[in-house]
C-alpha positions as CSV (number, residue, x, y, z in Angstrom):
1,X,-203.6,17.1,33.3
2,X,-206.4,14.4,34.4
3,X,-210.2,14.5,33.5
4,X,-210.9,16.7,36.4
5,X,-208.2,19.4,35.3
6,X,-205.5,18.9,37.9
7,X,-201.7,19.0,37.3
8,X,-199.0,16.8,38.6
9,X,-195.8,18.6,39.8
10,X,-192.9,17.5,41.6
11,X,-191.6,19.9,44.4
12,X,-188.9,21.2,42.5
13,X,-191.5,22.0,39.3
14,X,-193.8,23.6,42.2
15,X,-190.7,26.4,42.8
16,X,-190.0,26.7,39.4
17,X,-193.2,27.6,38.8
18,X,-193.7,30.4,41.7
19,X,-190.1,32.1,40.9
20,X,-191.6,32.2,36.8
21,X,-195.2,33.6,37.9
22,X,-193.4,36.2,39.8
23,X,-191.0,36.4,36.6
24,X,-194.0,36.6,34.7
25,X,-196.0,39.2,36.9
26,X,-192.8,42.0,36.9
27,X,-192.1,41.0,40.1
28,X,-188.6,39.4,40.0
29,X,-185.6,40.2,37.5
30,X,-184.6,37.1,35.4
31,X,-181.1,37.7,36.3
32,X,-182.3,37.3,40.1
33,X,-184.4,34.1,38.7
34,X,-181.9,32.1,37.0
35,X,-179.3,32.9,39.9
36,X,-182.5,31.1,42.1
37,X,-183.2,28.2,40.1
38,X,-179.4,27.3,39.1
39,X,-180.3,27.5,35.4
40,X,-179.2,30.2,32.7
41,X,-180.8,33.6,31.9
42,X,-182.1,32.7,28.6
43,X,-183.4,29.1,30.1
44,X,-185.6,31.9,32.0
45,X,-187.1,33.6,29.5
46,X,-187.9,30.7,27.2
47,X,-189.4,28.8,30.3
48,X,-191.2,32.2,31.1
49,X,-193.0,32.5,27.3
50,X,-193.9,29.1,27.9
51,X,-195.8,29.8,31.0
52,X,-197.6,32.4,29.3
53,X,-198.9,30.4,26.4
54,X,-199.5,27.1,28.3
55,X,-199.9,28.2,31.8
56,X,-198.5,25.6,35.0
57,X,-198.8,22.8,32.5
58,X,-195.8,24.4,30.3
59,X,-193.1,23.6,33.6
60,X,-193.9,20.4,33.7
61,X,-191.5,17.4,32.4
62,X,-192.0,16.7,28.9
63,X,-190.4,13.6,29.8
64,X,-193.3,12.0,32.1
65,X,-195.3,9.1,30.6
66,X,-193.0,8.5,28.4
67,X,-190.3,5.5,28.3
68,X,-186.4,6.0,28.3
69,X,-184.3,6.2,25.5
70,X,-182.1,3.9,27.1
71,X,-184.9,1.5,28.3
72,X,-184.5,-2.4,27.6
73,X,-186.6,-4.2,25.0
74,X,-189.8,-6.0,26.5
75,X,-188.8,-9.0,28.2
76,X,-185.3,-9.1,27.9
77,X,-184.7,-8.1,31.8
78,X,-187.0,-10.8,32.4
79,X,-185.4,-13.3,30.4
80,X,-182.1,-12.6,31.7
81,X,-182.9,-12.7,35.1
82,X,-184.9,-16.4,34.6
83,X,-181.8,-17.6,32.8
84,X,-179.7,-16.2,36.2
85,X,-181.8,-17.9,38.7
86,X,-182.3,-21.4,36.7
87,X,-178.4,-21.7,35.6
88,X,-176.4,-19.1,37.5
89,X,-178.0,-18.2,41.3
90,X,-174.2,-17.5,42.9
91,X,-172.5,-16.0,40.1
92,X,-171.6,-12.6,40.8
93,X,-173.0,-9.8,38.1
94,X,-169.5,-9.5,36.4
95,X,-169.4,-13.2,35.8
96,X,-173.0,-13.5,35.2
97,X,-173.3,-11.3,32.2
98,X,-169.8,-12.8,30.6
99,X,-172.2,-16.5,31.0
100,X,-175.1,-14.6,29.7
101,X,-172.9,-13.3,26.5
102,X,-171.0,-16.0,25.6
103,X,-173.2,-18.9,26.0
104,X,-177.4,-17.1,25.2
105,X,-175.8,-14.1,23.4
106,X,-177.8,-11.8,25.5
107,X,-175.5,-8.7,25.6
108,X,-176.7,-5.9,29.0
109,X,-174.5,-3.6,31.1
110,X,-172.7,-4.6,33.8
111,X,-174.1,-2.3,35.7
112,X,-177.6,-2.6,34.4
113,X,-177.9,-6.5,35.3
114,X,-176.5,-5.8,39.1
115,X,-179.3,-3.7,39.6
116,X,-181.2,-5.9,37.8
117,X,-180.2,-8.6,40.6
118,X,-180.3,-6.6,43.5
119,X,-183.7,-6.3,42.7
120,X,-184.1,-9.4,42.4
121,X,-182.9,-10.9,45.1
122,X,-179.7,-12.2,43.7
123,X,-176.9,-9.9,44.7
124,X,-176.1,-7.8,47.8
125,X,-174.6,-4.6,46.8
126,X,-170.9,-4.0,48.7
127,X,-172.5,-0.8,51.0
128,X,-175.3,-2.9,52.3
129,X,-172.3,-5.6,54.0
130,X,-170.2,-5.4,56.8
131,X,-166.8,-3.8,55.9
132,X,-163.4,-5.9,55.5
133,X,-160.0,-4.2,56.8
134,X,-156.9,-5.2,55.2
135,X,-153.7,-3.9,55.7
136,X,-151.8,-3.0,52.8
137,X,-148.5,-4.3,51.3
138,X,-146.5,-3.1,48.7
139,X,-146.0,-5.7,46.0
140,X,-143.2,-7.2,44.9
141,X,-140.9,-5.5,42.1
142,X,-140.6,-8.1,39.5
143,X,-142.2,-11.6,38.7
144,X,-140.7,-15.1,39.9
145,X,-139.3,-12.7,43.0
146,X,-141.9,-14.2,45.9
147,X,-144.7,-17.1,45.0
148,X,-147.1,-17.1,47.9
149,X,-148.4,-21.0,48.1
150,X,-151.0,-22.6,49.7
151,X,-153.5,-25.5,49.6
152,X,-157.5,-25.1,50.0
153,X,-159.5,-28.3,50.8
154,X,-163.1,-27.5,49.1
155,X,-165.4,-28.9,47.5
156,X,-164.3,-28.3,43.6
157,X,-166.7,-31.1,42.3
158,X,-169.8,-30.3,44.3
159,X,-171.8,-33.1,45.1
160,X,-169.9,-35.3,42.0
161,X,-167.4,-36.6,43.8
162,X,-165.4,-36.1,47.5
163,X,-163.5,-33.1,48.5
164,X,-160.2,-32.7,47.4
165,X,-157.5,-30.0,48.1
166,X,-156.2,-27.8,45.6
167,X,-152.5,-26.6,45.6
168,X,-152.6,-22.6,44.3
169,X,-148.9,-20.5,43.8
170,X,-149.6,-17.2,43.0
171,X,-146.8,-14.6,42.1
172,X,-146.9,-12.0,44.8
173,X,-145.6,-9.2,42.1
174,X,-148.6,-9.9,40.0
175,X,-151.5,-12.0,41.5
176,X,-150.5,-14.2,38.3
177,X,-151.8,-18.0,38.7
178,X,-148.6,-19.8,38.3
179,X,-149.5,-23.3,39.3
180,X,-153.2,-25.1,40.1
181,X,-152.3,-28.6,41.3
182,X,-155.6,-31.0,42.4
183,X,-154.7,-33.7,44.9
184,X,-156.1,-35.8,47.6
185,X,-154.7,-34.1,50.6
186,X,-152.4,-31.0,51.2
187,X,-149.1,-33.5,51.8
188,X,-145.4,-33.1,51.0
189,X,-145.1,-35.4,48.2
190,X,-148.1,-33.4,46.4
191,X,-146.3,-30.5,46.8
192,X,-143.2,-32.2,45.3
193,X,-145.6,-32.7,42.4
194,X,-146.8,-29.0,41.9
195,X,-143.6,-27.9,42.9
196,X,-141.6,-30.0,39.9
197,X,-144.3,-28.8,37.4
198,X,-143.6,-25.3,38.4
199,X,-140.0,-25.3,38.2
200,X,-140.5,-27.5,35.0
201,X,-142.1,-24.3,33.5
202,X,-141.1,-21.5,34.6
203,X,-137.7,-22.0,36.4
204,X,-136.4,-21.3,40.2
205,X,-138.2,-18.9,42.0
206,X,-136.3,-16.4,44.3
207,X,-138.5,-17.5,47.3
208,X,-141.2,-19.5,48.2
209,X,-144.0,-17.7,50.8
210,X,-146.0,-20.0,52.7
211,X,-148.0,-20.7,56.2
212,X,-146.9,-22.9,59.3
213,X,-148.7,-26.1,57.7
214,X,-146.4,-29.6,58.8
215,X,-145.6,-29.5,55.1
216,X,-143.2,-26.4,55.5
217,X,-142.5,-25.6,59.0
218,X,-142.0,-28.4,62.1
219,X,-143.8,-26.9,64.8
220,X,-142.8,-30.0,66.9
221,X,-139.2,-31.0,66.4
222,X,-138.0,-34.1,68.2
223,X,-135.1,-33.7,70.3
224,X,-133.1,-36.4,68.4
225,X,-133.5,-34.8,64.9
226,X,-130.6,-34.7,63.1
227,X,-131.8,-31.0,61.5
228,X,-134.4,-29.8,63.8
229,X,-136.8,-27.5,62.1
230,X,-136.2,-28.3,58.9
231,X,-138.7,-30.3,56.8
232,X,-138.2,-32.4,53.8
233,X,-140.0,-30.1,51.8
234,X,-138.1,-27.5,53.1
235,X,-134.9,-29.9,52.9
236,X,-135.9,-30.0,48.6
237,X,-135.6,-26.4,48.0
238,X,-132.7,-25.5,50.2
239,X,-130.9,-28.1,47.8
240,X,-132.5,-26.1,44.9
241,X,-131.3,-22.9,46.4
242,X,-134.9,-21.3,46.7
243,X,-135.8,-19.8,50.0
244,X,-139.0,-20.4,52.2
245,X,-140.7,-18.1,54.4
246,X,-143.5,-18.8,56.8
247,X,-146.3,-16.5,57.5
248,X,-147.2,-16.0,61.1
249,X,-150.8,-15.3,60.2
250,X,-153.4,-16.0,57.1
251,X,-153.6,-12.1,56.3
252,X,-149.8,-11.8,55.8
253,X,-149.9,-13.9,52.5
254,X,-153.6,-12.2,51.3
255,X,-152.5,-12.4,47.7
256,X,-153.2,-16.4,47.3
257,X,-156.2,-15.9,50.6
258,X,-158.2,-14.2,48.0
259,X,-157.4,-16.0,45.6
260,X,-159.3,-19.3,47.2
261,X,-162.0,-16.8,47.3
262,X,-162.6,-16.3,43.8
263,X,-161.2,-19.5,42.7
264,X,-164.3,-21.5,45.0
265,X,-166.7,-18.6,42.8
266,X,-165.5,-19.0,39.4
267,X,-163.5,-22.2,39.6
268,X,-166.0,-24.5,40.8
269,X,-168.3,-23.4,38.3
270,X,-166.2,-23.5,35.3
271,X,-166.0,-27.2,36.5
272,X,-169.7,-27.2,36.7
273,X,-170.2,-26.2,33.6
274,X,-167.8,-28.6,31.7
275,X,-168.8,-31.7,33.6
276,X,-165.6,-32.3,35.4
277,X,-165.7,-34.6,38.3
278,X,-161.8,-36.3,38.6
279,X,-158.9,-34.3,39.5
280,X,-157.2,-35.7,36.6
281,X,-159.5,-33.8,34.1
282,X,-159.4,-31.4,36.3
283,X,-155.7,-30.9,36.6
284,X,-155.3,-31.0,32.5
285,X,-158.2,-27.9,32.3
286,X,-156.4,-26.1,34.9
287,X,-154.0,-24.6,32.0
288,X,-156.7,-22.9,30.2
289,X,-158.6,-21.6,33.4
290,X,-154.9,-19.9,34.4
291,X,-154.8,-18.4,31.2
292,X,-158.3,-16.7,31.2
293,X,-158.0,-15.7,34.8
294,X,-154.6,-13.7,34.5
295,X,-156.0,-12.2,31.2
296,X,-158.8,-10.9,33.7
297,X,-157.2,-10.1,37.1
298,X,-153.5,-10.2,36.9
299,X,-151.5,-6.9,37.4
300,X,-148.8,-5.6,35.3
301,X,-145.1,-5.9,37.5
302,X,-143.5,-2.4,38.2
303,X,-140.3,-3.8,37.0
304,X,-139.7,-6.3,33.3
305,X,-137.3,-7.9,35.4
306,X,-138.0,-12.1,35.7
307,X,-136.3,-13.1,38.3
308,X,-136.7,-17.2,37.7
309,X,-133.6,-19.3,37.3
310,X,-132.9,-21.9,35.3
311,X,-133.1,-25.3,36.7
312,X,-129.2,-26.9,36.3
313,X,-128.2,-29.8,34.8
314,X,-126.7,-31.2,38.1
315,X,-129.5,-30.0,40.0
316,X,-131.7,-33.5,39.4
317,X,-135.1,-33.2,40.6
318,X,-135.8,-37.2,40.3
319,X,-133.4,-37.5,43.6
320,X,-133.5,-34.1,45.6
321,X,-138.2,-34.1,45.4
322,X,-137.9,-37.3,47.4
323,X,-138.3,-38.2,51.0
324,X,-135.0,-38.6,52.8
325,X,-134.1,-39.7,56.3
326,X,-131.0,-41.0,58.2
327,X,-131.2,-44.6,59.6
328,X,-128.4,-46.6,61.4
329,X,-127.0,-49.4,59.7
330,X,-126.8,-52.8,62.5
331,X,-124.4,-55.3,63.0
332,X,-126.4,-57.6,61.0
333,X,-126.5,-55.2,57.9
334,X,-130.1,-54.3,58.0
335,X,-131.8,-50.6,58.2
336,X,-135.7,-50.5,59.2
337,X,-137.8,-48.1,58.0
338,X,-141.7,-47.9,58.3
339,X,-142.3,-51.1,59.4
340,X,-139.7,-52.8,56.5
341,X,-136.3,-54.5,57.2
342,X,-134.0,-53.6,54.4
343,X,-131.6,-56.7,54.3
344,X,-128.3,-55.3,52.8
345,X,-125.7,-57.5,51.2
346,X,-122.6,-58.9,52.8
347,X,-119.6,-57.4,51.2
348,X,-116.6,-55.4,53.1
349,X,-118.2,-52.2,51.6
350,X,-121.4,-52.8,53.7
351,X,-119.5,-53.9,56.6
352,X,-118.1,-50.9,56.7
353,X,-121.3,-48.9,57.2
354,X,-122.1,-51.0,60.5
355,X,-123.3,-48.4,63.0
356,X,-123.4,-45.6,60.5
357,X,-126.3,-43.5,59.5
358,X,-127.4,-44.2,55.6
359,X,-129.8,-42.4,53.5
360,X,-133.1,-44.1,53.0
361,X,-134.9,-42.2,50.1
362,X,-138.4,-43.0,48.7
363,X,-139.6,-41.6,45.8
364,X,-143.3,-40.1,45.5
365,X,-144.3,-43.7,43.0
366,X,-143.2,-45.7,46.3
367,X,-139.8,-47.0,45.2
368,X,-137.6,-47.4,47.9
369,X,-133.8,-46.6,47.9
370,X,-130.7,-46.5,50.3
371,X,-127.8,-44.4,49.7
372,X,-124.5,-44.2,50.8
373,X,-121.7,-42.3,49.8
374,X,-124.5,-41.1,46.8
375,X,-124.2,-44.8,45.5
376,X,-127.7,-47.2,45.6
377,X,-127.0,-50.0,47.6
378,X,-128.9,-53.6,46.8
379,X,-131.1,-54.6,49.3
380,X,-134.0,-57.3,49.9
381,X,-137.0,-56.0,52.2
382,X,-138.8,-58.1,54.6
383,X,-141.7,-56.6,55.3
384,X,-142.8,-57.1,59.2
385,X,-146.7,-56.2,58.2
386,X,-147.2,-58.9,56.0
387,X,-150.3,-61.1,55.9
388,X,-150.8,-64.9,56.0
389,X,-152.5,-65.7,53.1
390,X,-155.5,-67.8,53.3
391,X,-154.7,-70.0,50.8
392,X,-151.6,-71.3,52.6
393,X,-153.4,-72.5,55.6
394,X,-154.8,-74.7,53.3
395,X,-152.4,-75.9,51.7
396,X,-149.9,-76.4,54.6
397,X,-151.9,-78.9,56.1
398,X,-149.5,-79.7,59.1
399,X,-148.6,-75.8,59.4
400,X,-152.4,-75.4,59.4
401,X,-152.9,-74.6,63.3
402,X,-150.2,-72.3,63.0
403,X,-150.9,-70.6,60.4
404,X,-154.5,-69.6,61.6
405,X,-153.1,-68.9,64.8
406,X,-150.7,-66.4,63.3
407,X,-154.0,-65.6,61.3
408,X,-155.7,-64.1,64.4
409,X,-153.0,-62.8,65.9
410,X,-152.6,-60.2,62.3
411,X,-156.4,-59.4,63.0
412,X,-155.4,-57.9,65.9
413,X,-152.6,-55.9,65.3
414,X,-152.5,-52.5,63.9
415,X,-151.5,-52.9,60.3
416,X,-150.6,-49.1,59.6
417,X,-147.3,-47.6,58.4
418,X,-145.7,-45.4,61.2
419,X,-146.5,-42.0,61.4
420,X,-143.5,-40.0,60.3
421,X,-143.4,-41.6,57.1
422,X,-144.7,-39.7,54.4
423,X,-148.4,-39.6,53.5
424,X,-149.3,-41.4,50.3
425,X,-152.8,-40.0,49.3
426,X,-151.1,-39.0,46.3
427,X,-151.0,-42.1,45.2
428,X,-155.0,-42.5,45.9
429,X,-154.1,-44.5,49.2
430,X,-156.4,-44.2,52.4
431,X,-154.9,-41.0,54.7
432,X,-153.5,-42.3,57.8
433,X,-155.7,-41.8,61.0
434,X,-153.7,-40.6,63.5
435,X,-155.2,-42.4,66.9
436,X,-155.0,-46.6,66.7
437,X,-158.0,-48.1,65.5
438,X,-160.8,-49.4,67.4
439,X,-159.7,-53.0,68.7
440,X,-156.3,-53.3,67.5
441,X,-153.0,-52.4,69.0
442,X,-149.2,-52.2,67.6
443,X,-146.7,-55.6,67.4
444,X,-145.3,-54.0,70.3
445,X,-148.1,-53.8,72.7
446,X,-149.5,-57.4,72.1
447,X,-149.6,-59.2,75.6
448,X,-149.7,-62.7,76.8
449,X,-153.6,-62.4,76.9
450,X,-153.8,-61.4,73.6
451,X,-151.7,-64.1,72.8
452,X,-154.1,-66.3,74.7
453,X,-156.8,-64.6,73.4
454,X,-155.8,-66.0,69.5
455,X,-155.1,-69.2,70.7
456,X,-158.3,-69.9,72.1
457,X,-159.9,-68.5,68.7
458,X,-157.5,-70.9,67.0
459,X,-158.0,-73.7,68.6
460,X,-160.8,-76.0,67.1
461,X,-163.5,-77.1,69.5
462,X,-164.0,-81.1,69.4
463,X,-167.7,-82.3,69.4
464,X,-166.9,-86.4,70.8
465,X,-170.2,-86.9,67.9
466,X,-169.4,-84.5,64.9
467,X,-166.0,-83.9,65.4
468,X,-164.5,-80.3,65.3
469,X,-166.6,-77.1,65.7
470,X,-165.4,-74.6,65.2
């Protein structure tokens, strides 16, 4: 009641209040009354005695004006949500208040700080955003039975260093992180990495679940393809007896989808937080962060069943995670391959491969190997890309003119690898671009004006006074 004598009542007090006057007045049976108000016959009559000692003011809350039992101390909302919007404006409430627990020892709800958020400003609850359909699919039985893989090209460091791609296998049985891999670019000898380290762990996998990416599926073959369709990644793991399926679409393999979703979330700022900024230091914290995110979100298999295989002893992963194609041998024992002549010995064995197809294996550290009948065979490479070095045009003083013509002729060829050789961004190399750069053109399509072209670049002007200009 306020200075002037007038009561504040809620619309439900307001009814109480007429059915216990009329309780009060003989003119309604509590029975009657507490079947009214919801409430119990002696919640009637003790409300009822009230009313007639205290009058209205007797119905209302008792509870008005006067703070929760469960409200926060003074401040700590406050301080919690400063400490949110300073160090942690994306996290999500879940992940917030583990941040705000472990590292300022503030200790809230769950629940509590998401409201405290949405008001805010920091979080959207789910109800207020458009909905998501997914289509469900039952999970695999056992672990190690299907890996879904895929690689996500994000930004994992932020603004401290370049975008990178990170490999993710995720058991489909489980949602268990089985293998985070950080490399330049989403290529096949980066998945040879990840792939090796995997196998080196846990063992062979029933099958391996991926998308249509180059890397697993050829959705180009060339007509003269020895194995069209098949592609050296997919080559690697048929040798390992591991199968490979290709999903038609994104939401077929949702399992590793999501998990880019929360791995950009909590990922990227677990990184954040420790000051990483390489993909090596990266790649050796990725072990912990696995462990802490299964403990979190990984599911418990229906059956106890692992279905991994050991990797065998003949079953040498040095020589089958390699890049392999055929070449034909020529009559003057040499195989090409991306831009290289491999000069082979000549001995009656070689001779004998004339016109045949060899193997011509490289290895992800860029050693080069050719095989035949699974024997190494000695070789000395010429490589057709090589560069006049300056120093010799000097030096050569009578090969001097040709030398700097040979000079300007390199400075206008295309100097890249060929394209179906493998990419070697693993190996911190520049990714290939895949149209021919700005001014330059292959050995091939050099003309007689290019030619001409060099030569008149090579050719010193003479000056009758000061001699050649150049």
């Amino acid at each position: 009641m306020d200075r002037r004598g007038l009561i504040t009542m809620s619309m439900s007090e307001f009814d109480r209040l007429k059915v216990i006057q009329a309780v009060a007045d003989g003119l309604l049976m509590p029975w009657r009354a507490a079947e009214r108000l919801g409430i119990s016959r002696r919640q009637i009559e003790r409300l009822t005695k009230r009313f007639r000692v205290e009058g209205a003011m007797g119905l209302t809350s008792r509870h008005r004006d006067r703070p929760s039992n469960h409200h926060l101390p003074d401040g700590l909302a406050d301080q919690a949500i400063a400490i949110i919007r300073e160090r942690y404006p994306d996290f999500g409430p879940t992940f917030a208040n583990e941040k705000l627990r472990e590292c300022h020892g503030i200790v809230l709800g769950t629940e509590t700080l998401r409201h405290l958020m949405t008001i805010a400003g920091l979080w959207i609850p789910r109800k207020h955003r458009l909905p998501q359909i997914h289509q469900p699919r039952a999970r695999r039985a056992c672990l190690g039975e299907l890996i879904q893989i895929d690689g996500c090209e994000h930004a994992w460091f932020e603004d401290r260093a370049p975008m990178c791609t990170l490999l993710v296998f995720v058991d489909d049985a489980t949602s268990q992180l089985m293998m985070l891999h950080f490399t330049a670019t989403e290529s096949t000898f980066s998945y040879f990495e990840a792939t090796r380290a995997y196998l080196e762990r846990y063992g062979k996998p029933v099958a391996f679940y991926s998308d249509k990416a180059s890397v697993f599926h050829v959705n180009k073959p060339p007509a003269t393809a020895p194995q069209p369709g098949v592609t050296q990644y997919g080559r690697a793991l048929y040798e390992l007896n591991i199968e490979t399926w290709c999903a038609n679409s994104s939401a077929a393999k949702g399992r590793v989808e999501r998990a880019h979703l929360t791995l950009q979330d909590r990922l990227v700022k677990e990184l954040r937080l420790r000051g990483i900024s390489t993909k090596e230091a990266a790649n050796a914290y990725a072990p912990c962060f696995m462990v802490d995110y299964n403990a979190r979100f990984a599911k418990p298999p229906r059956s106890s069943f692992d279905a991994h295989r050991p990797v065998r002893e003949d079953e040498r992963l040095d020589q089958i995670l390699t890049w392999r194609v055929l070449r034909k041998v020529t009559n003057v024992l040499t195989v090409q391959y991306d831009r290289v002549i491999y000069l082979l010995e000549d001995t009656p064995a070689n001779q004998a491969l004339i016109h045949r197809y060899v193997d011509v294996v490289e290895y992800p550290d860029g050693t080069v190997e050719i095989w035949a009948n699974g024997e190494s065979l000695p070789y000395v490479p010429y490589d057709r890309l090589a560069q006049i070095d300056q120093g010799a045009v000097i030096d050569h003083k009578r090969l001097g003119h040709a030398l700097q013509l040979a000079a300007a002729m390199q400075a206008q060829r295309d100097d890249r690898r060929t394209q179906p050789a493998p990419s070697r961004a693993h190996r911190d190399e520049a990714v290939r671009e895949h149209l021919n750069r700005q001014g330059r053109k292959t050995s091939r399509a050099m003309t007689d004006d290019d030619f001409k072209a060099a030569l008149e670049h090579a050719t010193p002007h003479w000056n009758p006074q000061s001699g050649p200009l150049h």
